[in-house]
C-alpha positions as CSV (number, residue, x, y, z in Angstrom):
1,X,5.3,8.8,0.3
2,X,7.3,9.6,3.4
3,X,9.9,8.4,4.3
4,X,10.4,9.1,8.3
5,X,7.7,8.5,10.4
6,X,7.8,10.6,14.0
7,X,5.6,8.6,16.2
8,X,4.3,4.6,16.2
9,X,0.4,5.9,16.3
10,X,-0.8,9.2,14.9
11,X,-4.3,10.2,14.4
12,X,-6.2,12.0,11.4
13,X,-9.9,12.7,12.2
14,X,-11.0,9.5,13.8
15,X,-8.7,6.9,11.7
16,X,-5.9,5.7,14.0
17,X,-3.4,5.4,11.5
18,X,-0.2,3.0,12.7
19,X,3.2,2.7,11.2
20,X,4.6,-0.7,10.4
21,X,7.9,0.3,9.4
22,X,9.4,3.9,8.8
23,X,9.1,3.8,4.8
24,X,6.1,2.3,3.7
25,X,2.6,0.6,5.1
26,X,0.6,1.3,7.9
27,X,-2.3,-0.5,9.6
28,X,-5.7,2.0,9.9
29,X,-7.8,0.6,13.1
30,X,-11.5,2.2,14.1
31,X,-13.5,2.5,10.5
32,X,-15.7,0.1,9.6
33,X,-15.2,0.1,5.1
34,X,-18.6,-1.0,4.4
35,X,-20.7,1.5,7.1
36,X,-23.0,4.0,5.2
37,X,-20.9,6.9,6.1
38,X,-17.8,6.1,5.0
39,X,-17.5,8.4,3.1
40,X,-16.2,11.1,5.6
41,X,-13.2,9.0,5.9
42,X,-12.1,9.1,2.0
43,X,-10.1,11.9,2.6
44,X,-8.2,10.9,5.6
45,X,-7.6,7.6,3.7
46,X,-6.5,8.6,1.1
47,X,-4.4,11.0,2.8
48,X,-2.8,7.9,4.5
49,X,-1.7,6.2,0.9
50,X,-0.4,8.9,-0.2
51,X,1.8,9.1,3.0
52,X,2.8,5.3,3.2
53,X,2.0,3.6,0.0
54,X,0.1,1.1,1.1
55,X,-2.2,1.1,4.3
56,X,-3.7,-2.4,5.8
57,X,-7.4,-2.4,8.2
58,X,-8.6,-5.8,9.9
59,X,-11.4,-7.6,10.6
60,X,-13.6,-6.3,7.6
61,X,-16.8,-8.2,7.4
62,X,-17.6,-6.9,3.6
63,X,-20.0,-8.3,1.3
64,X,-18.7,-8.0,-2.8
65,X,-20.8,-4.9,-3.2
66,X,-19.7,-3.3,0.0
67,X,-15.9,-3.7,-1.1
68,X,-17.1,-2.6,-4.8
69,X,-18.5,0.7,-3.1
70,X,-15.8,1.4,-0.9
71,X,-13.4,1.1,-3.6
72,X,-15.7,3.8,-6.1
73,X,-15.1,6.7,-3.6
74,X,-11.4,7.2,-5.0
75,X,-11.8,6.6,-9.2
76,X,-13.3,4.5,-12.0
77,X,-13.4,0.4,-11.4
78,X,-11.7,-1.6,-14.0
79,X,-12.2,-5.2,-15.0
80,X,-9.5,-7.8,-15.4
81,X,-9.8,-10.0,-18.3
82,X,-9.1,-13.3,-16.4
83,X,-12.6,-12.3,-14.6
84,X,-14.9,-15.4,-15.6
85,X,-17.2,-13.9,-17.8
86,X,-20.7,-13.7,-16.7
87,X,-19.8,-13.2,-13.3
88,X,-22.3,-11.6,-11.3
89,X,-19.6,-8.5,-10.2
90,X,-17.0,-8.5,-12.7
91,X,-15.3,-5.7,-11.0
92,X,-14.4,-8.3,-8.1
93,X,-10.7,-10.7,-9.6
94,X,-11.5,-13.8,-7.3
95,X,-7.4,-14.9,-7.0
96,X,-8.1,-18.6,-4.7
97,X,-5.2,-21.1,-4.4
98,X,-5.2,-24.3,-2.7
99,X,-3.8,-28.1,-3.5
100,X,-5.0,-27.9,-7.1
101,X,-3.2,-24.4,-7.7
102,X,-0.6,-23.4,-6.5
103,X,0.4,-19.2,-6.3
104,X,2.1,-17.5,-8.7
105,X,2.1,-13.9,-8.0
106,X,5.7,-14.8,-6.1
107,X,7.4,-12.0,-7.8
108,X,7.9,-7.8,-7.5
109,X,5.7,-6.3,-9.4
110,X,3.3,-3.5,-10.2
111,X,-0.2,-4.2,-11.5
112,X,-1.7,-4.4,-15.1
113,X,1.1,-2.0,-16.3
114,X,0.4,-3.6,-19.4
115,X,-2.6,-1.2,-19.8
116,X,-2.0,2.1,-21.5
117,X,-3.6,3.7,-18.0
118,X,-2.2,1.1,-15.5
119,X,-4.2,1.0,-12.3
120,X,-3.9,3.9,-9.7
121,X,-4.3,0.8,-7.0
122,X,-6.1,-2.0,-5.8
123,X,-7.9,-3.0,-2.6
124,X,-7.5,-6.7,-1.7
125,X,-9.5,-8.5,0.9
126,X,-8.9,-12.2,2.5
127,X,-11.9,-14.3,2.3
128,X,-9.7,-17.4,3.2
129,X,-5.9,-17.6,4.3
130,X,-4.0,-20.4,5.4
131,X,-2.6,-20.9,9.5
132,X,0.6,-19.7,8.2
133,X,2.2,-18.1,5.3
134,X,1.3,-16.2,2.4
135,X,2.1,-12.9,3.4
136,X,2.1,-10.4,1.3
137,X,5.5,-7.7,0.8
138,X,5.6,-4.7,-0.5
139,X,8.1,-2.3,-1.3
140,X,8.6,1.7,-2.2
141,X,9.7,2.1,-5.7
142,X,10.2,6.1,-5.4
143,X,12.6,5.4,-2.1
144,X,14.2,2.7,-4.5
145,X,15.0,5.3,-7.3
146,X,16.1,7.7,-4.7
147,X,18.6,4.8,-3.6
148,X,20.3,4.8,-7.5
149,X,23.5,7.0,-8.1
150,X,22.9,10.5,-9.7
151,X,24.4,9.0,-12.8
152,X,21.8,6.2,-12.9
153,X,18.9,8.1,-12.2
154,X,19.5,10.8,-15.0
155,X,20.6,7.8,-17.7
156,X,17.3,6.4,-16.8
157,X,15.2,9.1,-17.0
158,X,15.4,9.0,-20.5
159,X,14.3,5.8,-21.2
160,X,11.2,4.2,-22.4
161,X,10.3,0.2,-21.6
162,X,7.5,-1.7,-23.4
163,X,5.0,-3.7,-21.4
164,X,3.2,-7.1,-22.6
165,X,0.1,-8.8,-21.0
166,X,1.2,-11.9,-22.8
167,X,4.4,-12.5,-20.7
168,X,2.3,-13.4,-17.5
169,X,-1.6,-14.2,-19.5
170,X,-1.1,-16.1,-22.4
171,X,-1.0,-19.5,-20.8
172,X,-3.0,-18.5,-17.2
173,X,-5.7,-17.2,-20.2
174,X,-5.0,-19.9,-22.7
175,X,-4.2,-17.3,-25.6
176,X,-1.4,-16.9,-28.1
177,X,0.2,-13.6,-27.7
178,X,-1.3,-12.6,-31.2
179,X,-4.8,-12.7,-29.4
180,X,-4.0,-11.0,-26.7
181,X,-2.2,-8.1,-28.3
182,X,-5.4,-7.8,-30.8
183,X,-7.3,-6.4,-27.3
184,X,-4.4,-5.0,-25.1
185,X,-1.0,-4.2,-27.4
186,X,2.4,-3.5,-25.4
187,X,2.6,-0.4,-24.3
188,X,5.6,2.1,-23.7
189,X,6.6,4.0,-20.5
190,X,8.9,5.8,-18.8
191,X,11.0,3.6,-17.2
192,X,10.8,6.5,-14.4
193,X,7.6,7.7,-13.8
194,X,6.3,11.2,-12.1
195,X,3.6,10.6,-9.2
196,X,0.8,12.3,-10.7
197,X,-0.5,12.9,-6.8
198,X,3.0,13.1,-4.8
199,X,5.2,14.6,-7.7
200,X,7.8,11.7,-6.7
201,X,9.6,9.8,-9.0
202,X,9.4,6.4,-9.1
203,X,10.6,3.3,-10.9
204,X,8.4,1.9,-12.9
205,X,9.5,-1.8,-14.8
206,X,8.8,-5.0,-13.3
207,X,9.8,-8.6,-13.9
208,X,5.8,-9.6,-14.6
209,X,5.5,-7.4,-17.5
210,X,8.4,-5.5,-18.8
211,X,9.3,-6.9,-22.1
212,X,12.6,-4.7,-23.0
213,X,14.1,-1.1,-22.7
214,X,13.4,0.7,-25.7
215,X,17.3,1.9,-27.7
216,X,18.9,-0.4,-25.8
217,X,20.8,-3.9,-27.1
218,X,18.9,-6.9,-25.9
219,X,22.4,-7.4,-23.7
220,X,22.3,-4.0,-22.2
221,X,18.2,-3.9,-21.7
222,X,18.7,-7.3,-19.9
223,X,21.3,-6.0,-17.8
224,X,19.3,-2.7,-16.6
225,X,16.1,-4.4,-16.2
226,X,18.0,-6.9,-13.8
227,X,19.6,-4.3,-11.7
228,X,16.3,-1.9,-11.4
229,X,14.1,-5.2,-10.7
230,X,16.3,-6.4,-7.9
231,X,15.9,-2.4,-6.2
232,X,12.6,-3.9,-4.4
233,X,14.9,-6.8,-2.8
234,X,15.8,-3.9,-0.2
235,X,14.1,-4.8,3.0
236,X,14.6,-1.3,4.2
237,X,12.5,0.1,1.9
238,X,9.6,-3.1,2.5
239,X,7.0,-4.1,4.6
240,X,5.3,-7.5,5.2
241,X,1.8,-7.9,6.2
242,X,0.5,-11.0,7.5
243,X,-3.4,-12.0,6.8
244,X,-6.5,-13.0,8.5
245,X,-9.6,-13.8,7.8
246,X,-11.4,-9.8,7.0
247,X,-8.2,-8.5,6.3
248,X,-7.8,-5.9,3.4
249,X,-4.7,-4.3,1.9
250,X,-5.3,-0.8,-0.2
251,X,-2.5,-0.3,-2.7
252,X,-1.0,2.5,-4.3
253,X,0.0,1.0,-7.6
254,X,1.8,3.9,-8.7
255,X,4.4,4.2,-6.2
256,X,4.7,0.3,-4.6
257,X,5.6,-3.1,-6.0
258,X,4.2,-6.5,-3.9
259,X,4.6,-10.1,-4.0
260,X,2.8,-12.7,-2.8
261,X,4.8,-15.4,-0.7
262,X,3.6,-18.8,-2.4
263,X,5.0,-21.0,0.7
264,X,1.7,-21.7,1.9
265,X,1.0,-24.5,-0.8
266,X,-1.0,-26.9,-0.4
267,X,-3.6,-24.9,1.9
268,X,-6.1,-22.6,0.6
269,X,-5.5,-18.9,0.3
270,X,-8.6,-17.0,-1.4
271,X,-8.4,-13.1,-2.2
272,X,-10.6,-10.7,-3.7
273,X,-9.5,-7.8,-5.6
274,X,-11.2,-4.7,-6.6
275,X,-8.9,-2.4,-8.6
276,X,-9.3,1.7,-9.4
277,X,-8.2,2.6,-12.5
278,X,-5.7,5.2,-13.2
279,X,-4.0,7.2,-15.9
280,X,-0.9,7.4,-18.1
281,X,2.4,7.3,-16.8
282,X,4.4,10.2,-17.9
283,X,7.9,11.6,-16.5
284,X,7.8,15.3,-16.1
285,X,11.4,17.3,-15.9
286,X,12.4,19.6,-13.0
């Protein structure tokens, strides 16, 4: 992901491609996600979050399949298991908040890094926001390791964390962590990861899922956990995007960390996520 941008507006093919800040996001204007040749813009897209980590288009009149189809040009679709089952696209996470619910995703994290092949991203569209709030941050976890000291980096290049669904889905799934891990056990990895595209390295815990640093004291694991989680806190290495109605946010789960502002409660805020499954995390050495 880059971190210096030289100009507000740059063009690649016929995407208009728009910095929001000068380390991560940008907003793509002129392509219409679910026309029939989309297909010649794959490349330039994903061209774009590679360079900024996450990239951001408006006014996307999509049906479910049309964000389904746009999203199988770049991998494999996985399905969440707090998808209702018998849904009529299971590949769409339908993530709606209003008076009766109010939003929990308020927290840095990466997605389902509780899988052993955690997600390569996901592709979110608004269906239903409120007037104000519920913005969505997002920050760059490789600019965030590059921010530690030389000390810290190489200690923690070593290291291996464990990561449990059953921290966040137990009770939003109503299942004892037994039952869960029966399906999807913790899973180790590096608590620096290797960007299988970009070759950066990035870190790669979170407060959502990371149980514990493997070899370390409960004391010590708490304490390093706490000071790599609170990296993303660094607005110069964030972006905030503000929705509407159409809008659609493409993640790369591999290198960013989001949270959803919850200060919207009660109004409604309904999402729809189609997420592209990845591969293992691994740390390669230089």
């Amino acid at each position: 992901m880059a971190s210096i941008v030289d100009s507000p507006t740059r063009q690649a093919g016929s995407l208009d491609i728009r910095p929001m800040t000068p380390t991560i996001g940008a907003e793509i204007h002129g392509v219409d996600l679910g026309a029939d040749d989309i297909g010649n813009c794959i490349p330039a897209i994903r061209a774009a979050l590679l360079e900024h980590g996450v990239i951001f288009f408006r006014d996307q009149d999509l049906s479910q399949e049309q964000h389904i189809a746009f999203a199988r040009h770049f991998g494999e679709l996985e399905i969440h298991p707090a998808t209702p089952r018998g849904q009529e696209n299971p590949e769409v996470l339908r993530i709606a908040h209003g008076p009766e619910s109010r939003g929990k995703e308020n927290n840095w994290h990466s997605d389902v890094t509780w899988r052993e092949k955690p997600s390569l991203g996901s592709i979110l569209l608004a269906r239903e926001v409120p007037d104000c709030g519920g913005d969505t941050l997002f920050a760059n976890m490789h600019l965030a390791y590059e921010r530690l000291s030389d000390e810290m980096k190489r200690f923690c290049e070593g290291l291996t964390a464990v990561h449990d669904i059953s921290r966040v889905f137990a009770g939003r799934l109503n299942k004892t962590t037994e039952e869960l891990h029966e399906k999807y056990p913790p899973m180790r990895h590096p608590v620096i990861r290797t960007h299988p595209e970009t070759g950066e390295r990035v870190i790669y815990v979170n407060i959502g899922f990371t149980s514990h640093i493997e070899g370390l004291s409960k004391e010590e694991s708490s304490w390093l956990l706490d000071h790599l989680y609170k990296t993303a806190w660094d607005v110069e290495i964030q972006c905030r995007f503000r929705w509407k109605p159409g809008s659609v946010a493409f993640w790369d789960n591999r290198v960013c960390q989001h949270l959803a502002v919850s200060d919207y409660f009660p109004a409604r805020r309904v999402m729809e996520r189609v997420t592209i499954a990845g591969d293992k995390p691994y740390f390669e050495t230089r």
